[in-house]
C-alpha positions in Angstrom: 1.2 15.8 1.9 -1.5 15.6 4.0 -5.2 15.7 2.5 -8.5 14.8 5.2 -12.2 14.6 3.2 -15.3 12.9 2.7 -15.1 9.6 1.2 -17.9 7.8 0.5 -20.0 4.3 1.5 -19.3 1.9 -1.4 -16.5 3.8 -2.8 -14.0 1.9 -4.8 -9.8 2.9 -5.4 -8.2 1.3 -8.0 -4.9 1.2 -7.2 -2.0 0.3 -9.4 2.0 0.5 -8.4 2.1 4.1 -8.2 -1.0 5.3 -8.4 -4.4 5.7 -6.6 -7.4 6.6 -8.6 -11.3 7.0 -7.2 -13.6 5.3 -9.2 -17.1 5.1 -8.1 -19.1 5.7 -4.9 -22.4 5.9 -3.6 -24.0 8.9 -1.7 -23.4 7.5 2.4 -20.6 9.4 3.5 -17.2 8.4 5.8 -14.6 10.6 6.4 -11.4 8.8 5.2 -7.9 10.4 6.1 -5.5 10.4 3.0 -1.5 10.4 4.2 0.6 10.1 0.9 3.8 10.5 1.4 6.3 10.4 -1.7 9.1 9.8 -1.5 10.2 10.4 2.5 8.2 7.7 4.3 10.3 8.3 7.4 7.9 11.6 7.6 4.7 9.7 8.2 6.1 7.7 11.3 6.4 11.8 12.5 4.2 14.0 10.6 1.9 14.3 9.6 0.4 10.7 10.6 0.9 11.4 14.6 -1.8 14.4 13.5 -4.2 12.4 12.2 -7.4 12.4 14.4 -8.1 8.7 13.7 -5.5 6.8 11.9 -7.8 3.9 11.7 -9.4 5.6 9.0 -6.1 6.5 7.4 -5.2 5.1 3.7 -1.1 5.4 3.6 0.1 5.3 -0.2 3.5 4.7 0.3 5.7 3.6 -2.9 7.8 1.6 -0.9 6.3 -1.2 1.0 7.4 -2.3 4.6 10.3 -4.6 5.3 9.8 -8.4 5.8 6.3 -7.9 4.8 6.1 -10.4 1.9 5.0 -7.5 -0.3 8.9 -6.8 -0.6 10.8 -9.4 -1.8 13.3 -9.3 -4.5 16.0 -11.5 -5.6 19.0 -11.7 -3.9 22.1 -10.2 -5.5 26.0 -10.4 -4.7 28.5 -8.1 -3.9 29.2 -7.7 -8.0 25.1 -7.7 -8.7 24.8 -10.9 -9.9 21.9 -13.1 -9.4 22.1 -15.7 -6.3 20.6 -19.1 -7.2 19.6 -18.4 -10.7 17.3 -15.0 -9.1 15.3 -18.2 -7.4 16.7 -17.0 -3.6 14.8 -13.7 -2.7 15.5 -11.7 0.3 13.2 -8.6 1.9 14.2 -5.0 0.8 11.6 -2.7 2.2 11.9 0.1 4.6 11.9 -0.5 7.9 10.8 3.1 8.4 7.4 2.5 6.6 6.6 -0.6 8.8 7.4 1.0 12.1 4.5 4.1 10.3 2.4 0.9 9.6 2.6 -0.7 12.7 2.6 2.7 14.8 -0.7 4.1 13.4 -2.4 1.4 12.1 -4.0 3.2 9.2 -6.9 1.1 7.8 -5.0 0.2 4.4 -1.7 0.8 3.2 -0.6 0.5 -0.6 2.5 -0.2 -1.7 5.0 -0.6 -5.2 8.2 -0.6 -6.3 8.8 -4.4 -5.7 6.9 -5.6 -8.9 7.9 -9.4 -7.5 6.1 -9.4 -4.4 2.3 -9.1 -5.8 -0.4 -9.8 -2.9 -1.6 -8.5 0.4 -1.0 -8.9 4.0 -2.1 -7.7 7.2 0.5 -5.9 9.6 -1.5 -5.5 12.8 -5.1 -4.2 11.8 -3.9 -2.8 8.5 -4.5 -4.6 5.0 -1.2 -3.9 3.3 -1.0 -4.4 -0.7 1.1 -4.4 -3.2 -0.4 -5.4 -6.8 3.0 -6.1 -8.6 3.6 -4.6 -11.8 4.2 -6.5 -15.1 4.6 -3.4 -17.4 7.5 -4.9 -19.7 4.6 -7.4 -20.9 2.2 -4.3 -21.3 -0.1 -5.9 -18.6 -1.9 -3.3 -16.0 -1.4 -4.8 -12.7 -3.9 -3.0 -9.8 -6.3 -3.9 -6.7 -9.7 -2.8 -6.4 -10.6 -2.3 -2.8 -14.4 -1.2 -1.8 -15.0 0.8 1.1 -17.8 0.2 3.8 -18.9 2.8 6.4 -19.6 0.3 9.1 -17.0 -2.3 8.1 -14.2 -0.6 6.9 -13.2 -2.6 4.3 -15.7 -4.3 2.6 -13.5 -5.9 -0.1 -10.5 -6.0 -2.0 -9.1 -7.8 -5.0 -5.5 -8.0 -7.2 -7.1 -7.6 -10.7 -4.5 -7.3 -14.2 -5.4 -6.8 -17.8 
C-alpha cells in the first residue's frame, strides 16, 4: 500500500518491530513518501516504489530486513534444526528482494523486524536501515526514535527499550 502526505519538520516515528507510530511534530512541513509493503516486499522493487516521485524521501517499512545487512542475522541451524556452535555461529537470512528495493530507490530510511538478534542500524547506499530487535519474551519494548529535519533529512535516530 502506497500512502504520499505531509510530514512535518521535527517530526518523530517511533518504530518498534512491526510497527510505526507518529509521535510528535512541529508546524514546518516536508512531504514524506510512505511505501509499506507487508508482507510482498518483492512489490516495492516494482510498484509501487518505481512510482514514487522522489524516493529519497521515501520511508520503506518492510518486516523483513535486507540480506547480509547485519540487521539479519540469526543463528545458524542444521539440516535437522539444531543449533550450530551452541547458536554462537550466525549466518544472514534476509531477502535479497528487499535489498535490491533498498539499494534501487534509495528511500531515505528503511525499517526493518523479524530478526529480533540483529538489533542496530546500517546504511545501504544513502539509506539508514534499522532494525530495533525485539526482546518481548522478557516483556521489554524494543524501538528507535528517529527525528526528521526538512533540510537534513534525518536529523537523528536512536535504538531506545523499556
Amino acid at each position: 500500500m502506497t500512502r504520499a502526505g505531509k510530514a512535518l519538520s521535527g517530526l518523530l516515528f517511533l518504530v518498534s518491530c512491526s510497527s510505526v507510530a507518529r509521535v510528535s511534530a512541529q508546524e514546518k512541513s516536508v512531504t514524506v513518501n510512505f511505501v509499506i509493503s507487508q508482507p510482498a516486499a518483492i512489490s516495492v522493487s516494482k510498484t509501487p516504489a518505481s512510482k514514487l516521485p522522489d524516493a529519497s524521501k521515501a520511508i520503506f517499512n518492510l518486516h523483513c530486513p535486507p540480506f547480509k545487512s547485519g540487521l539479519d542475522e540469526a543463528p545458524a541451524i542444521d539440516a535437522d534444526l539444531r543449533l550450530l556452535h551452541g547458536g554462537r555461529a550466525l549466518r544472514p537470512v534476509g531477502s535479497t528482494a528487499v535489498r535490491a528495493a533498498i539499494e534501487r530507490h534509495q528511500p531515505l530510511i528503511s525499517l526493518h523486524g523479524h530478526i529480533h538478534e540483529s538489533k542496530g542500524a546500517v546504511k545501504i547506499g544513502k539509506t539508514l536501515s534499522i532494525n530495533p530487535g525485539s526482546s518481548y519474551e522478557e516483556g521489554m519494548l524494543m524501538g528507535a526514535i528517529v527525528q526528521l529535519d526538512a533540510k537534513k533529512g534525518i536529523k537523528s535516530y536512536q535504538l531506545v527499550n523499556g
